[in-house]
MIBA-354926 format. One line per 2 residues: number of its first residue (from 0); their letters; for each residue x, y, z of C-alpha. Coordinates in Angstrom, 2 decimals. Layout:
NUM = a = X:Y:Z; ... .
end
This chain:
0 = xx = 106.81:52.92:113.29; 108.19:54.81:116.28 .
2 = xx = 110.72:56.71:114.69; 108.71:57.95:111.96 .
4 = xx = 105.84:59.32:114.57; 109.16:60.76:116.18 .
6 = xx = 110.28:62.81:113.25; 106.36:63.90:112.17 .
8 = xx = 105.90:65.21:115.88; 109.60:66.71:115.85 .
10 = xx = 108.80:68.57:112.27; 105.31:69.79:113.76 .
12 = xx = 107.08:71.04:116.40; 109.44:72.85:114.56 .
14 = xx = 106.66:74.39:112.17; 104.77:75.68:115.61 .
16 = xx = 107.92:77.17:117.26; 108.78:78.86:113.26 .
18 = xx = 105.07:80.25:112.76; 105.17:81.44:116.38 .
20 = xx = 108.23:83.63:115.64; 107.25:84.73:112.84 .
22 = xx = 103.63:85.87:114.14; 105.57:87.53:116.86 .
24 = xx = 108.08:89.40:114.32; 105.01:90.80:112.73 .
26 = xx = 103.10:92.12:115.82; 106.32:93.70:116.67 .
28 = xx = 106.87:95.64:113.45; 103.50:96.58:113.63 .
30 = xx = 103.68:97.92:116.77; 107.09:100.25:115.61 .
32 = xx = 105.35:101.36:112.71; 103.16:104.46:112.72 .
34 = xx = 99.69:104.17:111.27; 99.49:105.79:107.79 .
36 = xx = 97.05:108.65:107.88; 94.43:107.74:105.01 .
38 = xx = 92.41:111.05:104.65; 92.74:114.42:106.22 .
40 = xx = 91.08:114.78:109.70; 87.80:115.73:110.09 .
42 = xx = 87.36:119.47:109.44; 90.26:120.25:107.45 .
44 = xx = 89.49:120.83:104.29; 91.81:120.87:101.11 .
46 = xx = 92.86:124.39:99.72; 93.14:126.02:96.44 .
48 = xx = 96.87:127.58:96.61; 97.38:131.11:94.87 .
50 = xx = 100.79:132.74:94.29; 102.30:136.08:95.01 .
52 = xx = 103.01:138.11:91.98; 106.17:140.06:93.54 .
54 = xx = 108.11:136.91:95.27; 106.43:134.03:93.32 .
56 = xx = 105.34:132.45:96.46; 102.45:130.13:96.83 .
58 = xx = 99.90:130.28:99.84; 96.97:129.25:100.58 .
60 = xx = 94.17:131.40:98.80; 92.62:132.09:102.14 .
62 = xx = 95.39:134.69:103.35; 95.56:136.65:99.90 .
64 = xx = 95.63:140.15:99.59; 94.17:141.14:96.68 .
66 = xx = 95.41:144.48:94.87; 94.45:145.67:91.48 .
68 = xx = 93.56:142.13:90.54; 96.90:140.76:91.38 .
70 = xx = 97.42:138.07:94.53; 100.13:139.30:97.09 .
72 = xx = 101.11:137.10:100.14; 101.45:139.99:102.31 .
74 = xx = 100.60:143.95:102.53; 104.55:144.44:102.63 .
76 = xx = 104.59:142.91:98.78; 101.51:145.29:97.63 .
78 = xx = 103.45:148.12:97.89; 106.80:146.44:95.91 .
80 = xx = 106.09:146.57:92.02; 105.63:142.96:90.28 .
82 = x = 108.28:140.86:89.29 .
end
C-alpha cells in the first residue's frame, strides 16, 4: 500500500513541476512577443490613395495636386506631360 501512495505522490509531483514549466515557458514568450496592434490608433483615419498620372505613383489623396482633372504627386510632375 506504501509503494503505490509512493508512485501516485511521485507522478503528482512530476505533473506539478511539468505544468509549472510549461506555465512559465508561456509567460516568457509572451513577454518577448510584441502585442499585435488590432485597429489603427485613435485619430488616424484610413485614406483613399490616388495616383500620379506622370510617374504612376500612389499617395495619399490628401497631398494631390490637381491639374486639368488629372492627379499629380507633386507641382514638379504638373509641368512634365503624362505618361
Amino acid at each position: 500500500m506504501s509503494r503505490l501512495l509512493f508512485w501516485i505522490a511521485l507522478i503528482a509531483l512530476i505533473g506539478f513541476a511539468v505544468r509549472a514549466k510549461l506555465r512559465a515557458a508561456v509567460r516568457r514568450h509572451e513577454e518577448d512577443t510584441p502585442p499585435r496592434p488590432s485597429s489603427p490608433p485613435p485619430g488616424m483615419q484610413i485614406e483613399n490613395m490616388t495616383r500620379c498620372a506622370h510617374c504612376g505613383l500612389h499617395f495619399p489623396a490628401s497631398e494631390t495636386v490637381r491639374a486639368d482633372g488629372l492627379d499629380y504627386c507633386s507641382p514638379a510632375h504638373v509641368r512634365l506631360p503624362p505618361q
